[in-house]
N, C-alpha and C positions, 0 to 999 in steps of 0.2 A: 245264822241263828244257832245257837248254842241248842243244843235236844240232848234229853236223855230219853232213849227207850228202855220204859221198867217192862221188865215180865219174869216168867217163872213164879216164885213163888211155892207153897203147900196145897193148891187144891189138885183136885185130880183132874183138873185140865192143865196143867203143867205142861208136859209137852207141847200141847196146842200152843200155848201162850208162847214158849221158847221159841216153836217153828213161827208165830205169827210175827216176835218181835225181830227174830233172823231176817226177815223177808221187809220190814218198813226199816229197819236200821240201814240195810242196803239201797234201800231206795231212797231213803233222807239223804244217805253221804251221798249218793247219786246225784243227788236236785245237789248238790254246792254248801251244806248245811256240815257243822262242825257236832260230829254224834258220840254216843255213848251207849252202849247195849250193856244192860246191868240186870242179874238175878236178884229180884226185889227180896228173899229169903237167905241166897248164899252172898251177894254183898260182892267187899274189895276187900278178902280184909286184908292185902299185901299191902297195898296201897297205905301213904303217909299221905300228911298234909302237907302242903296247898294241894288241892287234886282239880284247880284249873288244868294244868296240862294234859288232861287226861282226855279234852274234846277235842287237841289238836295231835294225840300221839297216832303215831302210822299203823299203831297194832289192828290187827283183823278183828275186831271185837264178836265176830258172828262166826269164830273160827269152831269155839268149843260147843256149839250146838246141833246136837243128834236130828236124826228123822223120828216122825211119831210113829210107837209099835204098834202096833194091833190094839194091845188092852191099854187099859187107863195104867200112868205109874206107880210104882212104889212109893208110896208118900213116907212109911216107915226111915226105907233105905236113904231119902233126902234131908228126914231133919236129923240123924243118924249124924251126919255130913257137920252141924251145929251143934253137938253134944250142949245139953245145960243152956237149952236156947231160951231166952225172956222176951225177944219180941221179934214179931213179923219179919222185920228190915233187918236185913243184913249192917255187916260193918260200912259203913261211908256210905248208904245209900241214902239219908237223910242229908247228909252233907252234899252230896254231888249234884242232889234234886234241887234245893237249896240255889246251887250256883248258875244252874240251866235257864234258856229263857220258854221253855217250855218243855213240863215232860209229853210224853208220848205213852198214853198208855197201851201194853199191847196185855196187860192180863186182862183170864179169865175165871170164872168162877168164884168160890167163897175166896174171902179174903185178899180181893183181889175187884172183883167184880158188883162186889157188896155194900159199896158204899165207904167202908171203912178208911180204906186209903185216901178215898175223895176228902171226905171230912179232917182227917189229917191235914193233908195239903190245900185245904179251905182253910184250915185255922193259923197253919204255915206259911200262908200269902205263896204259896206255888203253884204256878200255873199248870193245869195240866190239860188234855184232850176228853172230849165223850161229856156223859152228863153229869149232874152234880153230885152230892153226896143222897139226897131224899129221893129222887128218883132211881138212883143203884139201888139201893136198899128196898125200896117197893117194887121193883121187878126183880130181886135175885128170890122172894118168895111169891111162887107161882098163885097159892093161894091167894094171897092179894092182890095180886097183879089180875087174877080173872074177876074180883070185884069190883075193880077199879073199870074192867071193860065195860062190865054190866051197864055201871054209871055214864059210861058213856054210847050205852046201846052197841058194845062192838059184842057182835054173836062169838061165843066161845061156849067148848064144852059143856053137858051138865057134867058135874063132878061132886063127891064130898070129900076133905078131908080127915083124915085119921091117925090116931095117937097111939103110940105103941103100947101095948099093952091094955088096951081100953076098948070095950066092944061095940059094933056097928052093926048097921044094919044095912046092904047096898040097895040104894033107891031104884024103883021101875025105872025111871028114867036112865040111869045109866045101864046098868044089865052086863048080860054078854055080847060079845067078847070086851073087854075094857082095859083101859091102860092105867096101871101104876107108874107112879115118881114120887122122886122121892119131893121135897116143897124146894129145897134151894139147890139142886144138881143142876149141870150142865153137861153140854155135849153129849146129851142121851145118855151118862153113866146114870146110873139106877132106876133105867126106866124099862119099863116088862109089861109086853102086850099077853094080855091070858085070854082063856077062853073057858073055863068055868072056875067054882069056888076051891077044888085040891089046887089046884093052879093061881089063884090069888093069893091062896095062903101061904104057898111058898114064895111068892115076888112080893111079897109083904116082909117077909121073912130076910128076903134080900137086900129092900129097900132099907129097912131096919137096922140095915150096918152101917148105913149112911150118917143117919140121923132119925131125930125121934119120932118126926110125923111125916107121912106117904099123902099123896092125891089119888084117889081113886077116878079115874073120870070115861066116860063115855067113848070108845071106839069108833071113831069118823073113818068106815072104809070110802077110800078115796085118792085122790091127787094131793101132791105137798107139794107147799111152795112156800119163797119165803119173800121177803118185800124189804130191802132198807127203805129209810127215811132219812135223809138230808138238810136239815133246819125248816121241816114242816113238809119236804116234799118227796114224796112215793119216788122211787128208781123202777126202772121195767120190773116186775114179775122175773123169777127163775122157779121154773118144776124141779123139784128132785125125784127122780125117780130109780130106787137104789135095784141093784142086780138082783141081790138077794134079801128077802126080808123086808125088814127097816129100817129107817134113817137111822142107827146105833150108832155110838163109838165107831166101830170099826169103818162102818159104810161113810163115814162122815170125813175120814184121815187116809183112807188107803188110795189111790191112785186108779181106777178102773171100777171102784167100787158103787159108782152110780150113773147115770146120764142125766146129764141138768143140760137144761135148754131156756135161752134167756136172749130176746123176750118169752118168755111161755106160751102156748099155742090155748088161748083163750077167746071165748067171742070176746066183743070191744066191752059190752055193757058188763059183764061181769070182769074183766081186771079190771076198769073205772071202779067200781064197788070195793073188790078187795085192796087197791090201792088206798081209795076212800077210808075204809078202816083200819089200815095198817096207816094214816095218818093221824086215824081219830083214838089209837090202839096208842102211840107217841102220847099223843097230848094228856090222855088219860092220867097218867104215872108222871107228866113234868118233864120229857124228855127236852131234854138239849142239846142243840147239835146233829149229831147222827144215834143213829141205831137201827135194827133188824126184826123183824117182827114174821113170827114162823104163824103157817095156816095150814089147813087141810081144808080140801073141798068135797063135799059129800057127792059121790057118786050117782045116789040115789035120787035126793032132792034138788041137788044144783048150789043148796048152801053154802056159803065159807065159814071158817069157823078158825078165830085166833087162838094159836096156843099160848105166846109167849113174848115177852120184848127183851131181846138180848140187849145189852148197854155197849159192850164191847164185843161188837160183832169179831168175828176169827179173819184173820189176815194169812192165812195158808195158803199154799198153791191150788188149794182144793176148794176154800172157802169161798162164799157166798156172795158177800158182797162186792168183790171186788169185779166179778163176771157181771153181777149190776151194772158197775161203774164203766164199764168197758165196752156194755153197750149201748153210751150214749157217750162214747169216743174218749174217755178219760180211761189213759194205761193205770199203772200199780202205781209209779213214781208219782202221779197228774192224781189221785187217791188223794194218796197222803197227800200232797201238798192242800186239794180240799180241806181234809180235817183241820190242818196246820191253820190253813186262813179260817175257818167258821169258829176254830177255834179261841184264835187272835181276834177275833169279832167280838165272839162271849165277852173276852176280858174287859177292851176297849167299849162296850156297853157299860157294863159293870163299874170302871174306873170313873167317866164320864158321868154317871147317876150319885 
């Protein structure tokens, strides 16, 4: 099969997306598959037409891709790279995706994670991986994504959201200590646990440079965990439980930075439950395919509680789902080939209808 892996990209999970797509590009060419690993923002632009030969050439494609650093990247210094840029896609990445029998998506985040590209390659007749364009779009904003729960009785934080520059009032029900984010971040960049109002006002402050509106929501002391979903069905439970802190950027990318244990060490009747809503947490928003869905469990009350449905979960050495998949006997290469086929399923639905 002909694959392109798209990642990189503008958001500030860039690096993430680069390490996740290094890591399934090696394992597609692995499985016998003719690949491509392409920066969906920096493109080819050396490359001429016909750029068939580019799935069968011997070059390392996963040669020029770094480790993730500590902080989020410089997104400045990379469109920088594109002086006088007018859109997303780099040079020949429309054409290349075009020619593929399937891309592979390994981005995350805005622009990437968003919907947008989906919807593109909806209207493009290119086949890609993960869910559609309306379901990206309604989980890259956390805000809706927690009403969408509601609707489906999946317990999630009390939270309110808030506009910058526009005054609030924090409800009893959330309180101290509480967490900010920003509505469409990922991998924990702009998110700040406070513990009173000098302390919100500057992680407000923070979130701020993100974008225009923050979630304020409810502090769940407690256990994390996160749950894929596989075309309707819950994967074991993994705890994260970071060394220092919390789940951040850093503790998410570093190597040593957390201990995750998967299956998770829970009685039987509560992972049935949290699996149960991490299915029903899917359906909510339209999920197709795969995706990942993060929780906290209240210490206190025994609660679960969803935060979030990621669409492209992270394919890193460090990432989540693949320790999932691994513990019900499926390695990184036996993964991707999953997505590949659930994916090739979607279509062959679709075409058939």
């Amino acid at each position: 099969m002909k694959i392109v892996v798209l990642a990189g990209g503008i958001s500030t999970e860039r690096d993430v997306s680069l390490c996740s797509g290094r890591n399934i590009y090696e394992a597609l060419k692995g499985n016998g598959h003719d690949v491509v690993l392409v920066d969906l923002f920096l493109g080819l632009p050396e490359e001429k037409e016909p750029l068939d030969h580019l799935f069968t050439d011997d070059r390392d494609w996963s040669a020029s891709v770094g480790t993730i650093a500590e902080d989020a990247p410089d997104i400045a210094h990379v469109k920088a790279l594109r002086p006088n840029y007018r859109s997303l896609l780099g040079p020949n990445v429309l054409k290349l995706c075009e020619l593929s029998d399937m891309v592979f998506l390994a981005l995350h985040g805005e622009n990437g994670e968003d919907g947008k590209i989906q919807a593109l390659f909806d209207l493009m007749g290119i086949r890609y991986t993960g869910t559609g364009h309306t379901s990206s779009a309604l989980c890259m904003d956390k805000n809706i994504t927690k009403q969408m729960f509601r609707g489906r009785n999946v317990p999630t934080p009390p939270g309110i959201t808030v506009q910058k520059g526009k005054p609030f009032r924090l409800p009893e029900s959330v309180g101290y200590p509480c967490m900010v984010k920003t509505c469409c971040g990922g991998s924990s960049v702009g998110v700040y646990r406070v513990n009173d109002a000098s302390e919100l006002e500057k992680a407000l402050d923070e979130a701020f440079t993100f974008e225009d509106q923050a979630i304020i929501e409810r502090c769940i002391i407690g256990r994390e965990f996160s749950i894929a979903v596989i075309e309707g069905e819950a994967l074991p439970i993994i705890e994260i439980a970071p060394i220092s802190g919390f789940y951040d950027y850093k503790n998410k990318y570093q190597p040593g930075s957390t201990i995750e244990t998967c299956p998770a060490k829970l009685p039987e009747e509560t992972a049935v439950r949290m699996q149960r809503h991490a299915e029903a947490a899917c359906a909510s928003v339209g999920i197709e395919g795969y995706a990942r869905v993060d929780f906290m469990l209240d210490d206190r009350t025994g609660e679960d509680y969803a935060l979030e449905v990621n669409t492209l979960p992270g394919m890193t050495p460090t990432s989540l789902m693949p320790q999932e998949a691994q513990a019900i006997g499926y390695s990184f290469p036996q993964l991707c080939e999953w997505i590949l086929n659930v994916s090739m399923k979607k279509y062959a639905n679709t075409e058939r209808n």
